[in-house]
CHARMM internal coordinates of N, CA and C (Angstrom, degrees):
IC EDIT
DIST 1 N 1 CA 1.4477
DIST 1 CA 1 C 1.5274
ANGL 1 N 1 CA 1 C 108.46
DIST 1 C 2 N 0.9234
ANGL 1 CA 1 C 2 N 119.56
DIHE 1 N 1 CA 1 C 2 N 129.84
DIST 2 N 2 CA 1.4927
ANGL 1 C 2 N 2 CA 135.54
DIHE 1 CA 1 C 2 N 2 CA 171.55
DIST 2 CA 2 C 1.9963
ANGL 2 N 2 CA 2 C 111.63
DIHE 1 C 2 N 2 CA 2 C -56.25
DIST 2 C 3 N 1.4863
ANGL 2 CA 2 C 3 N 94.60
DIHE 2 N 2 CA 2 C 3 N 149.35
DIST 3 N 3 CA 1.5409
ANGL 2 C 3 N 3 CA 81.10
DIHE 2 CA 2 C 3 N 3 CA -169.03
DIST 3 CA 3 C 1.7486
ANGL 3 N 3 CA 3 C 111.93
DIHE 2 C 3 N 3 CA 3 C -85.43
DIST 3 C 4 N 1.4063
ANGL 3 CA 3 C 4 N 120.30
DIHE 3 N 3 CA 3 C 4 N 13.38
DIST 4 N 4 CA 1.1300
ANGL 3 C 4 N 4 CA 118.62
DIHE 3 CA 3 C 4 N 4 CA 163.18
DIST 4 CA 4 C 1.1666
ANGL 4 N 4 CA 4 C 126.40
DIHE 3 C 4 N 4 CA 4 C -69.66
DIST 4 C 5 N 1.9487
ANGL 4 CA 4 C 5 N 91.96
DIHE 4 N 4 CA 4 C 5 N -37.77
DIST 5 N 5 CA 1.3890
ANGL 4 C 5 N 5 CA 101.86
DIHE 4 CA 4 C 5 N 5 CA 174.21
DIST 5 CA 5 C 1.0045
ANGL 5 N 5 CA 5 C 127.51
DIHE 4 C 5 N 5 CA 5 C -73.92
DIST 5 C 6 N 1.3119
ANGL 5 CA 5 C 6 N 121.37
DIHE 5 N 5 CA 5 C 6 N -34.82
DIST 6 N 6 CA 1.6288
ANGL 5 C 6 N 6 CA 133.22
DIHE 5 CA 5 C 6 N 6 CA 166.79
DIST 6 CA 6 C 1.8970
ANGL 6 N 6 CA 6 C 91.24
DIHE 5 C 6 N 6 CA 6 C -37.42
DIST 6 C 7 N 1.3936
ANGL 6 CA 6 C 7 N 117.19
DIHE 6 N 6 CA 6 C 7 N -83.98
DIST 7 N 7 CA 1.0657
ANGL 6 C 7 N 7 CA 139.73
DIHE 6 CA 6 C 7 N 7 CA 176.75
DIST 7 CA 7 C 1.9075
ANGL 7 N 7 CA 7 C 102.30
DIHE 6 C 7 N 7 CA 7 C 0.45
DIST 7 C 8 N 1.2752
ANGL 7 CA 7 C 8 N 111.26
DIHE 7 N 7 CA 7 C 8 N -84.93
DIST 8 N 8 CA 0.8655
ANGL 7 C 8 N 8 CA 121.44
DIHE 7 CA 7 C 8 N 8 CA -171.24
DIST 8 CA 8 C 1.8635
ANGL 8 N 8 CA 8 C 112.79
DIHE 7 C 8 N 8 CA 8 C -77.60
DIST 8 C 9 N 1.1748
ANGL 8 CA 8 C 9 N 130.63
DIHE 8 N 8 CA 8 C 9 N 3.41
DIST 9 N 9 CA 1.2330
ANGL 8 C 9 N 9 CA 131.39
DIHE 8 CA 8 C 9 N 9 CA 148.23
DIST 9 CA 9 C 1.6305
ANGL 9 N 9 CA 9 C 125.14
DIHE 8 C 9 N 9 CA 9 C -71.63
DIST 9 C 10 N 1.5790
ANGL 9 CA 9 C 10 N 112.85
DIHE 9 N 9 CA 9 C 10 N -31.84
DIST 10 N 10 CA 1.0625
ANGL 9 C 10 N 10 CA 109.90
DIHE 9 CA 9 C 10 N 10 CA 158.42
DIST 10 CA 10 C 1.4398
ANGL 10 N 10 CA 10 C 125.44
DIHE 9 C 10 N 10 CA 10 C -71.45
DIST 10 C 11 N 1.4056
ANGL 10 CA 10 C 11 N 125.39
DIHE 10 N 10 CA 10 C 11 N -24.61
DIST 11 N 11 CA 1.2724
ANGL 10 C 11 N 11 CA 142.17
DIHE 10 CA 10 C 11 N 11 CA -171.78
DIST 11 CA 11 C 2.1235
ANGL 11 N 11 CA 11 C 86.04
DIHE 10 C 11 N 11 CA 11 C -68.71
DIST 11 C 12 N 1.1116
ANGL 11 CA 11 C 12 N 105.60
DIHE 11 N 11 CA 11 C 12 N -44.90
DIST 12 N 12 CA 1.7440
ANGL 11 C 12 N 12 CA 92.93
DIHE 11 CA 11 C 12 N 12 CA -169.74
DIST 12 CA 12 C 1.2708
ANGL 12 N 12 CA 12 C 113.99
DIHE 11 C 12 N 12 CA 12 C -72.43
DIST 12 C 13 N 1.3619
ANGL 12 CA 12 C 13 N 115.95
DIHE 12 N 12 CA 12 C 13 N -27.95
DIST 13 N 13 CA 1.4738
ANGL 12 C 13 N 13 CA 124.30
DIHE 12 CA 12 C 13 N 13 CA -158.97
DIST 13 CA 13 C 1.6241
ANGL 13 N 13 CA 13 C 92.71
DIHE 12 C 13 N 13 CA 13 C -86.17
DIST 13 C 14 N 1.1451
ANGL 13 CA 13 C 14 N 119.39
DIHE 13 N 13 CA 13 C 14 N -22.54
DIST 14 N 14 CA 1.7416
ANGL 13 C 14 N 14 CA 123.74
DIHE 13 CA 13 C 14 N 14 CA -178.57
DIST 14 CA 14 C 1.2961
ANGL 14 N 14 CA 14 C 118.53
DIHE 13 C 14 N 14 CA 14 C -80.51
DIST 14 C 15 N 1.6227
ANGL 14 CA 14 C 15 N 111.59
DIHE 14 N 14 CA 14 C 15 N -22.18
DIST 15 N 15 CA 1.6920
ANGL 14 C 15 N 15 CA 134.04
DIHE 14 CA 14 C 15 N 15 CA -173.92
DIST 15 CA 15 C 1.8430
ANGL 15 N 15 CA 15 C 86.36
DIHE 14 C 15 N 15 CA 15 C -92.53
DIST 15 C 16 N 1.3379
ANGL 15 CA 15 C 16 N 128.63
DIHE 15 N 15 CA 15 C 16 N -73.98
DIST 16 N 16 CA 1.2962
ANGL 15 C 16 N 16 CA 130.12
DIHE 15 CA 15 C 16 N 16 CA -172.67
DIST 16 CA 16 C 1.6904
ANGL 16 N 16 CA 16 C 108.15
DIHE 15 C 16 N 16 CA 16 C -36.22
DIST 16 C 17 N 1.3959
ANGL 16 CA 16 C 17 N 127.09
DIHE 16 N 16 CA 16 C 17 N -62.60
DIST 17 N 17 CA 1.1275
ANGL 16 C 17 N 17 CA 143.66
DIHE 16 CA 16 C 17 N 17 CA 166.24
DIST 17 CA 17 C 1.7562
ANGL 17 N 17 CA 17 C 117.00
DIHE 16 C 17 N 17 CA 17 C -39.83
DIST 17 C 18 N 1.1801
ANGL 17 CA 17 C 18 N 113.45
DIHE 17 N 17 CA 17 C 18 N -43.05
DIST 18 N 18 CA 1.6321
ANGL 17 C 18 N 18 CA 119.13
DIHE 17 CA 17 C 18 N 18 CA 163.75
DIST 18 CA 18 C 1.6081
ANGL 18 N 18 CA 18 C 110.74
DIHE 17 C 18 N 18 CA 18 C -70.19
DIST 18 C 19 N 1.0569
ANGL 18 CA 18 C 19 N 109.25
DIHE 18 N 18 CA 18 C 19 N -30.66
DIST 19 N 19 CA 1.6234
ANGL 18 C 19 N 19 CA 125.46
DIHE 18 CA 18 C 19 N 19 CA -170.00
DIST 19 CA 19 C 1.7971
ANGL 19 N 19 CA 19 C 83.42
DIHE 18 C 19 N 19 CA 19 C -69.77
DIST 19 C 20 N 0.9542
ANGL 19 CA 19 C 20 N 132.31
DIHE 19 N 19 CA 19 C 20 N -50.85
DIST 20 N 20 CA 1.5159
ANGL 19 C 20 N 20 CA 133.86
DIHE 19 CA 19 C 20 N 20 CA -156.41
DIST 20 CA 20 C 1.5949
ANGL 20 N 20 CA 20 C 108.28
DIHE 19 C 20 N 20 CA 20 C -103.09
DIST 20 C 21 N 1.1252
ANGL 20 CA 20 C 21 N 131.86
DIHE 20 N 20 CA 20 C 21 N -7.58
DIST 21 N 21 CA 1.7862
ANGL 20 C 21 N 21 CA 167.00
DIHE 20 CA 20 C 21 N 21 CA 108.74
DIST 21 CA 21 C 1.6796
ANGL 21 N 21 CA 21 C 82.25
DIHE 20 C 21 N 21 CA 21 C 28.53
DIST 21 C 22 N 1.5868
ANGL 21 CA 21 C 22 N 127.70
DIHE 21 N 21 CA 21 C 22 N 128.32
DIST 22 N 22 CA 1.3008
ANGL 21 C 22 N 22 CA 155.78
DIHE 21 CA 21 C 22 N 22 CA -171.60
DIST 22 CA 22 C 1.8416
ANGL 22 N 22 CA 22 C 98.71
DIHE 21 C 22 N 22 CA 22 C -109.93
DIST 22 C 23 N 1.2237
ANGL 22 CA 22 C 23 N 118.34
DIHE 22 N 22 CA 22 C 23 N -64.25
DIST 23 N 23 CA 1.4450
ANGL 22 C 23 N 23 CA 118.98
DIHE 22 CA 22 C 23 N 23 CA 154.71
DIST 23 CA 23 C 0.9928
ANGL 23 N 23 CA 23 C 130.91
DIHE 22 C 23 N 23 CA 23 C -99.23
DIST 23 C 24 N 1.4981
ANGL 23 CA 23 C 24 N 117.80
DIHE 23 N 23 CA 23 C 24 N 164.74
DIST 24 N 24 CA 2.0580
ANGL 23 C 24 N 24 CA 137.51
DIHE 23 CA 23 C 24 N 24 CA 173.69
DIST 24 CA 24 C 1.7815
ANGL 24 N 24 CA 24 C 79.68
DIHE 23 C 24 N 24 CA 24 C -38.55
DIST 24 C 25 N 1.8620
ANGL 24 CA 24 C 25 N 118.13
DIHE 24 N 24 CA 24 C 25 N -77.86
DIST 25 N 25 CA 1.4120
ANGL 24 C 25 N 25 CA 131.94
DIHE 24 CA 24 C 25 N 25 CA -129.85
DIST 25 CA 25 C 1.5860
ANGL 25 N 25 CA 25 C 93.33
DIHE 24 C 25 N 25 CA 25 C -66.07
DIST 25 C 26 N 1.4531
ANGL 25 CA 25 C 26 N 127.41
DIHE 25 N 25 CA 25 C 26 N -32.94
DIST 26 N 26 CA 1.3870
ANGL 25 C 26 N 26 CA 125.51
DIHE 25 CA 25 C 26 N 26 CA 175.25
DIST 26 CA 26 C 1.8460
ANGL 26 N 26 CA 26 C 119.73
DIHE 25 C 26 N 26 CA 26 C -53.45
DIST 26 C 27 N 1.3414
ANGL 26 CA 26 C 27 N 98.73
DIHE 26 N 26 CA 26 C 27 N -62.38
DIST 27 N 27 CA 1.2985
ANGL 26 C 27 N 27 CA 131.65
DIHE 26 CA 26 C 27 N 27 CA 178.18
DIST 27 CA 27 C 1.5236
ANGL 27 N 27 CA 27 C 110.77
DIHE 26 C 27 N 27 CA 27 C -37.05
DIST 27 C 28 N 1.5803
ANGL 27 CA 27 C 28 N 99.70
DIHE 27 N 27 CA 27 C 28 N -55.48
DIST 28 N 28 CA 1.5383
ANGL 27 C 28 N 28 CA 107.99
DIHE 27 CA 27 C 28 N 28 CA 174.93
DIST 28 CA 28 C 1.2735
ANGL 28 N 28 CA 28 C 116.80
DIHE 27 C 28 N 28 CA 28 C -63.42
DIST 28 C 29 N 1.3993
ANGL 28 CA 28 C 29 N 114.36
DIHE 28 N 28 CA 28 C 29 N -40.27
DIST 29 N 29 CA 1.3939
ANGL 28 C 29 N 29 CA 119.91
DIHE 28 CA 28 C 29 N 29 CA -167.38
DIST 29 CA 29 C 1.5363
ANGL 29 N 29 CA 29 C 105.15
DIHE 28 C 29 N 29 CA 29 C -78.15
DIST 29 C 30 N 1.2464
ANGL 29 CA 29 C 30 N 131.08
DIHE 29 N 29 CA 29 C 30 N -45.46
DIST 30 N 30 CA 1.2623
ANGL 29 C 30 N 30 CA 117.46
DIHE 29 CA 29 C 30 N 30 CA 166.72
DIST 30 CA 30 C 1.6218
ANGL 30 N 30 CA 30 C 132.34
DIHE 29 C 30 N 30 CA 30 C -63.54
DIST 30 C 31 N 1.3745
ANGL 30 CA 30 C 31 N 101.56
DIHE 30 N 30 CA 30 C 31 N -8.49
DIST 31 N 31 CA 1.7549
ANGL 30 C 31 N 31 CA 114.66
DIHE 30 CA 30 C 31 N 31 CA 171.78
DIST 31 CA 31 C 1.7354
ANGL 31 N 31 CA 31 C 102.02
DIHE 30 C 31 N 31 CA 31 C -103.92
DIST 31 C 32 N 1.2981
ANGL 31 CA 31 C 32 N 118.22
DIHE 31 N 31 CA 31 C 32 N 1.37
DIST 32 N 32 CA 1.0228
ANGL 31 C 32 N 32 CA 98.41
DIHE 31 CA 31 C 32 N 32 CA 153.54
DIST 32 CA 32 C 1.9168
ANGL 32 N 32 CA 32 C 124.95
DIHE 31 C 32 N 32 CA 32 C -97.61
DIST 32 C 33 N 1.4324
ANGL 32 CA 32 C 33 N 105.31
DIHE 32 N 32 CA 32 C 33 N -12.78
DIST 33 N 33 CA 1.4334
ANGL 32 C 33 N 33 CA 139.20
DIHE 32 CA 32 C 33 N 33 CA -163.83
DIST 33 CA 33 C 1.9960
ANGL 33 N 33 CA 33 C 80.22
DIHE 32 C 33 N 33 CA 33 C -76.22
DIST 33 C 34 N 1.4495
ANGL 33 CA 33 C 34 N 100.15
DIHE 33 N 33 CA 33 C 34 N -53.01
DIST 34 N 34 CA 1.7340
ANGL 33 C 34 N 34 CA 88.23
DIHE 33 CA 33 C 34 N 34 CA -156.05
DIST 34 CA 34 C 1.6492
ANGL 34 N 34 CA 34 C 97.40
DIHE 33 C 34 N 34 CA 34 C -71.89
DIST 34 C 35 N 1.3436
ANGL 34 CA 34 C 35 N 122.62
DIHE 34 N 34 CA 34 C 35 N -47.22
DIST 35 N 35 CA 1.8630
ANGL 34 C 35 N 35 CA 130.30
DIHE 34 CA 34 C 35 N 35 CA -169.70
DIST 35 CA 35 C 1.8302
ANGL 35 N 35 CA 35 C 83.90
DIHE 34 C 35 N 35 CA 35 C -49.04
DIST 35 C 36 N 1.4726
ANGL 35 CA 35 C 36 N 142.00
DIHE 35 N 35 CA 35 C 36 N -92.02
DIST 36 N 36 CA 1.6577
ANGL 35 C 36 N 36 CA 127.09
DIHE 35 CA 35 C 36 N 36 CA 150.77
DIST 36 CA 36 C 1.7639
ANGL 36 N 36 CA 36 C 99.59
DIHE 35 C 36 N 36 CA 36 C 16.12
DIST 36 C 37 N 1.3501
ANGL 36 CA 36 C 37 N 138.31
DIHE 36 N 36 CA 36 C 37 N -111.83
DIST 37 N 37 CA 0.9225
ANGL 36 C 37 N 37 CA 115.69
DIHE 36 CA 36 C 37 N 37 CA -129.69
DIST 37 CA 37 C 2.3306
ANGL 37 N 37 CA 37 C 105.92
DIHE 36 C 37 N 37 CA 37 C -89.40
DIST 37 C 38 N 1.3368
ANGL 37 CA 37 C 38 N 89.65
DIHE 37 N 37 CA 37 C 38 N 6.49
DIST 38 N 38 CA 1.4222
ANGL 37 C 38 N 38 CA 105.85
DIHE 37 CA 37 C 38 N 38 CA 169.77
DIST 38 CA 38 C 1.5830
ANGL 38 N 38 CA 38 C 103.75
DIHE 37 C 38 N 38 CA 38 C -76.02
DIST 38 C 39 N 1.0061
ANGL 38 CA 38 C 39 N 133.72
DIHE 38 N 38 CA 38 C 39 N -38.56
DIST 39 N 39 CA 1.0829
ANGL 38 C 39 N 39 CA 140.01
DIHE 38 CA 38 C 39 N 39 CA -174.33
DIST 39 CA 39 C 1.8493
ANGL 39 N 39 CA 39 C 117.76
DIHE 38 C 39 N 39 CA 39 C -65.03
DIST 39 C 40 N 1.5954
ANGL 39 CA 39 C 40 N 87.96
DIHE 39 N 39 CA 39 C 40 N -61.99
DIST 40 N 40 CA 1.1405
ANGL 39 C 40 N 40 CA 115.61
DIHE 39 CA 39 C 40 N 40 CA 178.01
DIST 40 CA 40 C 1.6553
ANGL 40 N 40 CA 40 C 108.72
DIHE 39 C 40 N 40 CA 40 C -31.79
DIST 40 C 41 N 1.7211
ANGL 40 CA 40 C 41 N 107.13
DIHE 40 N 40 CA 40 C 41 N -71.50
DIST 41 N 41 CA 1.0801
ANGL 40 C 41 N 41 CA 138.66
DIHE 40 CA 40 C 41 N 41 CA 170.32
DIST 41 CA 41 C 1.6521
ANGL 41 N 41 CA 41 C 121.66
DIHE 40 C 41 N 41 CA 41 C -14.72
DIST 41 C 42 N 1.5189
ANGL 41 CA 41 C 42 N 85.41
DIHE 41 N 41 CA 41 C 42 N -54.31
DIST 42 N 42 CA 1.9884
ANGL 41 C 42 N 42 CA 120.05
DIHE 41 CA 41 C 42 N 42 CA -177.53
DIST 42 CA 42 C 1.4779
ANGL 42 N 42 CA 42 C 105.51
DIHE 41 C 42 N 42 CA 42 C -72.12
DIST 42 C 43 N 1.2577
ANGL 42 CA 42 C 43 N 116.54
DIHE 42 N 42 CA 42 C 43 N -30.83
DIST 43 N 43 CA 1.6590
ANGL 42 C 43 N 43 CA 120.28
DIHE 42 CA 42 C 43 N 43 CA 176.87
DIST 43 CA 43 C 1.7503
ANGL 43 N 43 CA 43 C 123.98
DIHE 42 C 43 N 43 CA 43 C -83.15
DIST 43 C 44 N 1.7897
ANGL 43 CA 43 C 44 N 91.91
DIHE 43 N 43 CA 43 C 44 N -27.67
DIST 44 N 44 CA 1.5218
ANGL 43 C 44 N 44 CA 104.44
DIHE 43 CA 43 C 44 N 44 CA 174.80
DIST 44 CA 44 C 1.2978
ANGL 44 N 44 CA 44 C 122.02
DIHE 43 C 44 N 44 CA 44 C -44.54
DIST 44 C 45 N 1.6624
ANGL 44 CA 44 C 45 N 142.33
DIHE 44 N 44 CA 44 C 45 N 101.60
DIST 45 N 45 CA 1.4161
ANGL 44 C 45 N 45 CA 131.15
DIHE 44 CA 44 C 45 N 45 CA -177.56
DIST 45 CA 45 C 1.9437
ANGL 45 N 45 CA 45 C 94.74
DIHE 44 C 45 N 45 CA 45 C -44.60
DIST 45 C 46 N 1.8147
ANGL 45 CA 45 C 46 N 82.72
DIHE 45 N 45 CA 45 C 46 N 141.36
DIST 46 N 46 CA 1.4984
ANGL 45 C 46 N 46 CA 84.42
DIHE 45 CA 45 C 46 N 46 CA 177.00
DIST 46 CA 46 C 1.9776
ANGL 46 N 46 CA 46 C 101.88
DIHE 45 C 46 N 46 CA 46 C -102.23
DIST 46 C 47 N 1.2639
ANGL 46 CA 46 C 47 N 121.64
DIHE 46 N 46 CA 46 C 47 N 125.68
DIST 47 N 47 CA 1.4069
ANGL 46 C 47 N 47 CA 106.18
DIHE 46 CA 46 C 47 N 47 CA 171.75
DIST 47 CA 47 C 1.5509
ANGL 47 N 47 CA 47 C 131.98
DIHE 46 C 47 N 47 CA 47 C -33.67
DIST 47 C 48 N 1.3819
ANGL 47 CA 47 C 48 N 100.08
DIHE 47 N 47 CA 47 C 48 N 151.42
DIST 48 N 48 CA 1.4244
ANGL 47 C 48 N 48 CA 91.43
DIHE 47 CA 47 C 48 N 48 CA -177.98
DIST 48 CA 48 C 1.7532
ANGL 48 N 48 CA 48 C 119.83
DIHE 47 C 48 N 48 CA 48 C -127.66
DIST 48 C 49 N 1.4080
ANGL 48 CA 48 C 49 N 145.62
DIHE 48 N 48 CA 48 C 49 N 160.12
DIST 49 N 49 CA 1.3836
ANGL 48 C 49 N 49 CA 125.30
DIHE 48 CA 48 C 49 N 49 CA -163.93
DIST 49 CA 49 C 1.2259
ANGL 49 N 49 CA 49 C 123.81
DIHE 48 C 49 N 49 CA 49 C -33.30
DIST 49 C 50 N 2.1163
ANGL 49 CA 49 C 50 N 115.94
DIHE 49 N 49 CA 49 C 50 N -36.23
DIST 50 N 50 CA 1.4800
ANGL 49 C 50 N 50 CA 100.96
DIHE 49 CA 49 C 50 N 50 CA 179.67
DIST 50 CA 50 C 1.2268
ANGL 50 N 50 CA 50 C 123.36
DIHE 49 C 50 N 50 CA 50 C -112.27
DIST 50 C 51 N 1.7314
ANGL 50 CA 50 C 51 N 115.06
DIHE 50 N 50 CA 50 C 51 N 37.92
DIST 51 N 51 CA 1.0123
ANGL 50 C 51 N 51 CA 123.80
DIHE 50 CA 50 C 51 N 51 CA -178.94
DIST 51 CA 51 C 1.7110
ANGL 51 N 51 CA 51 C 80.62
DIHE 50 C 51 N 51 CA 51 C -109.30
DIST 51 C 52 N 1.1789
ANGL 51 CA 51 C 52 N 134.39
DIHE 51 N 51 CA 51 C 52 N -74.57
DIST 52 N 52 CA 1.4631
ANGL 51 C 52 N 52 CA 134.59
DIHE 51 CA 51 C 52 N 52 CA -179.28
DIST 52 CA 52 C 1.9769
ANGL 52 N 52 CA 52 C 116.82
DIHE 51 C 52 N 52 CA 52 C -10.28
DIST 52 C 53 N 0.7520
ANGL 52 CA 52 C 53 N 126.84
DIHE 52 N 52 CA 52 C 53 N 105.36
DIST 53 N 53 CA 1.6593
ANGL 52 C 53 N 53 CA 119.05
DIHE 52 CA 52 C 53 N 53 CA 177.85
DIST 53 CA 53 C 1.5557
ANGL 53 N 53 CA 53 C 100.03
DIHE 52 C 53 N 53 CA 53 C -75.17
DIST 53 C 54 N 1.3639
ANGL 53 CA 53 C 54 N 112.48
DIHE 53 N 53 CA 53 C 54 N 144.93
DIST 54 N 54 CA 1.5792
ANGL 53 C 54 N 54 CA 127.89
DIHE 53 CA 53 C 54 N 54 CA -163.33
DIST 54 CA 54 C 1.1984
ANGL 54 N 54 CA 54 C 99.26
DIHE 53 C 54 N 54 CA 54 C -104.42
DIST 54 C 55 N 1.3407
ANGL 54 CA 54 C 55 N 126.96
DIHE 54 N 54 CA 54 C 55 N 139.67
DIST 55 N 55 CA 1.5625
ANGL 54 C 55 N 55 CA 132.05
DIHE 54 CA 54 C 55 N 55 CA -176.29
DIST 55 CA 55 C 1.1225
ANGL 55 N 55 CA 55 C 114.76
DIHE 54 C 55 N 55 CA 55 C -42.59
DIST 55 C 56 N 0.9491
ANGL 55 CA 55 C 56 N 90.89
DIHE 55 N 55 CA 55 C 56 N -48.91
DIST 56 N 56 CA 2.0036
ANGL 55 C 56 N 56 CA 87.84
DIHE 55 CA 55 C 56 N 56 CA 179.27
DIST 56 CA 56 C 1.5581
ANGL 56 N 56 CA 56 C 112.13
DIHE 55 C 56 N 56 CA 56 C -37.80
DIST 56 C 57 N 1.2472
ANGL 56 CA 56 C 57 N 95.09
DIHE 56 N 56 CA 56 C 57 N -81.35
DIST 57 N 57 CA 2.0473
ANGL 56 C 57 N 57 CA 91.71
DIHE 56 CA 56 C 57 N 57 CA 172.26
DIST 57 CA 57 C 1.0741
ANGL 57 N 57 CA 57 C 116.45
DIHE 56 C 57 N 57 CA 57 C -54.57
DIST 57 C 58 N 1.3006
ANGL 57 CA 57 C 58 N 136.30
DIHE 57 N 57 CA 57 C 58 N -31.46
DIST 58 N 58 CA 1.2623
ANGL 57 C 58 N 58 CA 127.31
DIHE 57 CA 57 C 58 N 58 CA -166.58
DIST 58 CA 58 C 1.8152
ANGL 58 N 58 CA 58 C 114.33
DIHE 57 C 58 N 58 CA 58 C -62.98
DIST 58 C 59 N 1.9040
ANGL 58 CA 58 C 59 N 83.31
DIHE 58 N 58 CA 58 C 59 N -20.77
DIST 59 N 59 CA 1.6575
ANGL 58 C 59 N 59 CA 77.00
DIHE 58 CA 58 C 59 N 59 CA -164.95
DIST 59 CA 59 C 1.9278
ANGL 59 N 59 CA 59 C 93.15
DIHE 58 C 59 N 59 CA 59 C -98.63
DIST 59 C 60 N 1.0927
ANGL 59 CA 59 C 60 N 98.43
DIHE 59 N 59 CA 59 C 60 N -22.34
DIST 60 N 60 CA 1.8183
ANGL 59 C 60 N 60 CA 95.89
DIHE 59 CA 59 C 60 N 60 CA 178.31
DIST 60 CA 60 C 1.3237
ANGL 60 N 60 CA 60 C 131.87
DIHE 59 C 60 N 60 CA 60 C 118.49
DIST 60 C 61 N 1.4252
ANGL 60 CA 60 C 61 N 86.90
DIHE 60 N 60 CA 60 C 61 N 18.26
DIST 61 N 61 CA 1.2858
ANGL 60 C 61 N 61 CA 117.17
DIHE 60 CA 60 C 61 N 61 CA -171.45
DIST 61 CA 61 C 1.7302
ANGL 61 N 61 CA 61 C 116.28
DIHE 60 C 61 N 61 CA 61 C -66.18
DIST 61 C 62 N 1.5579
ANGL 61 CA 61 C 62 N 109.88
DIHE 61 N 61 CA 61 C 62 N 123.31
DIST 62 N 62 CA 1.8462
ANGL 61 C 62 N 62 CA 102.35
DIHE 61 CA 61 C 62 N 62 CA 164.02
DIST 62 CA 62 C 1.0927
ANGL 62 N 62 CA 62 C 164.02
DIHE 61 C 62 N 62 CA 62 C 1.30
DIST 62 C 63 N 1.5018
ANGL 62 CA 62 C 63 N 147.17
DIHE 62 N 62 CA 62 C 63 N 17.49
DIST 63 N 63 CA 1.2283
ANGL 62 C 63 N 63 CA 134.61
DIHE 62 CA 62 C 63 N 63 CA -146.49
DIST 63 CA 63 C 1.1885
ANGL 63 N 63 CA 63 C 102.33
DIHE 62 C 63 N 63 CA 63 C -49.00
DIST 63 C 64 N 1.6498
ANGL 63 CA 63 C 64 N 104.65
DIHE 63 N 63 CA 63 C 64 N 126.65
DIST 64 N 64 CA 1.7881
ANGL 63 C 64 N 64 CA 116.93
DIHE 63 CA 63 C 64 N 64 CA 172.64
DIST 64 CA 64 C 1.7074
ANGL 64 N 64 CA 64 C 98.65
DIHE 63 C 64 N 64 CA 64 C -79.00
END
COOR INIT
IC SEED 1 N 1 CA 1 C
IC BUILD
């Protein structure tokens, strides 16, 4: 998994966890914890075609 994705998996598990939130001061704090790693996420360079390795190499394949 990519670390954006990481990124934004914690961002859900922090929203789910507020969702289940006992107090207001909890609730907030974990919706502020997830918008944090939502953010984060949004800043992550996202790869681009020639940063991506193409199956071919990836798998180890020959140049003829």
């Amino acid at each position: 998994m990519s670390l954006t994705g990481q990124f934004r998996l914690y961002a859900k598990e922090a929203i789910l966890a507020a969702c289940a939130a006992k107090t207001d001061a909890d609730r907030q704090g974990l919706l502020e914890l997830a918008r944090t790693w939502m953010q984060a996420a949004l800043q992550e360079p996202q790869p681009t075609p020639s940063t991506i390795p193409s199956s071919r190499s990836a798998k180890g394949a020959r140049h003829v």
